[in-house]
C-alpha positions in Angstrom: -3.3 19.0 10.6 0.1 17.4 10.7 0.1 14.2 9.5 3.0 11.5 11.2 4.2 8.0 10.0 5.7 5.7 12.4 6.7 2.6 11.9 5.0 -0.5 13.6 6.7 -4.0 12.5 9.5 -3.8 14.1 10.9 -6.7 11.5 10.9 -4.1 8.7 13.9 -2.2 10.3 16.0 -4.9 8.6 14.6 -3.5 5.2 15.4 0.0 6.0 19.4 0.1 4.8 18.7 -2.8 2.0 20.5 -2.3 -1.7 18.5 0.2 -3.7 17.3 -1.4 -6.6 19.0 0.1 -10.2 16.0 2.1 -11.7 14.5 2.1 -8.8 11.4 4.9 -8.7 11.2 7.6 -5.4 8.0 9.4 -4.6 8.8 13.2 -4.0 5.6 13.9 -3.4 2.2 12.7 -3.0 0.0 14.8 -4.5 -2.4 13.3 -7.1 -0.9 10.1 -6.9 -2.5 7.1 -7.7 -2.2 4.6 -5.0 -3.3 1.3 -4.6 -4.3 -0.1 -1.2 -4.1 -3.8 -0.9 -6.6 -5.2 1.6 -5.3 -8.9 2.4 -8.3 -10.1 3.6 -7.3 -10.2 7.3 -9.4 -9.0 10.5 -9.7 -4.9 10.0 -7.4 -4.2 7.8 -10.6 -2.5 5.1 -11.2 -0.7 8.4 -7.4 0.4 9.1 -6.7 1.0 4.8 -9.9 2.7 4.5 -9.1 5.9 7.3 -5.1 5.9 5.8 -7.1 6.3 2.4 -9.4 9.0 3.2 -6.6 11.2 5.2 -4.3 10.6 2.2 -7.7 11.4 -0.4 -8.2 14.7 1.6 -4.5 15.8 2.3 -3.0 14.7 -1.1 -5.7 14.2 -3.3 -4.6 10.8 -4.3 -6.5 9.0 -6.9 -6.6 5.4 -4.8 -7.2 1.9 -6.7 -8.7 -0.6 -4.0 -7.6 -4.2 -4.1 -8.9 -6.8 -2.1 -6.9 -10.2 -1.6 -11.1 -12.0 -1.6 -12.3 -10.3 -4.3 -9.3 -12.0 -6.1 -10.3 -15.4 -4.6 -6.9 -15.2 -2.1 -6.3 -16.0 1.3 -5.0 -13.5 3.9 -1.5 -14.7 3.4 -1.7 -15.4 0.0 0.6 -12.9 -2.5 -0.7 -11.3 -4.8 -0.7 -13.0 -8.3 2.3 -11.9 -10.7 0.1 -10.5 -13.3 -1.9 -8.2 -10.8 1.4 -7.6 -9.1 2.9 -6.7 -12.4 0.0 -4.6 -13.3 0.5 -2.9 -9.6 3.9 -1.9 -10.9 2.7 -0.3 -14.0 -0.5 1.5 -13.0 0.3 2.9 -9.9 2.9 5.5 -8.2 2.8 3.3 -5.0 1.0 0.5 -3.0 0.3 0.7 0.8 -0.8 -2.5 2.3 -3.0 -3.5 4.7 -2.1 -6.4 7.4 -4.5 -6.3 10.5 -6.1 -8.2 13.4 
């Protein structure tokens, strides 16, 4: 099975030619990742994270860390605290977030 990622917020095509950060890290590959999946609390987005997570489990054999925005006593449009943000950063090979309605 072929798997496909399309973009869908439009507003993120501003992001797409942005400044590379110096030191930046670049995925090659996802195999045996860990990656975290940030739920922010909003309508279906546990439902939308956890589907992307079990495709991404079963094609790549990621190792996933769950984080949930009301677990953490947030908000739906609350970010994330610095020190889980900054823990994010040195834990995981990438974060996929969840924003749904």
């Amino acid at each position: 099975m072929e798997s496909t990622v399309k973009l869908v917020f439009p507003r993120a095509e501003q992001h797409r030619d942005r400044p590379k950060v110096k030191g930046e890290r670049r995925l090659t590959d996802l195999e045996q990742k860990v990656i975290a999946f940030v739920d922010d609390g909003r309508p279906n987005a546990g439902i939308a994270l956890g589907s992307i997570r079990e495709e991404m489990m079963r094609a790549f054999s990621i190792q996933p860390v769950i984080i949930e925005h009301r677990s953490l006593g947030l908000a739906a449009a609350d970010p994330l605290p610095p020190a889980v943000f900054q823990q994010l950063c040195s834990e995981v090979d990438a974060v996929v977030v969840g924003i749904a309605s």
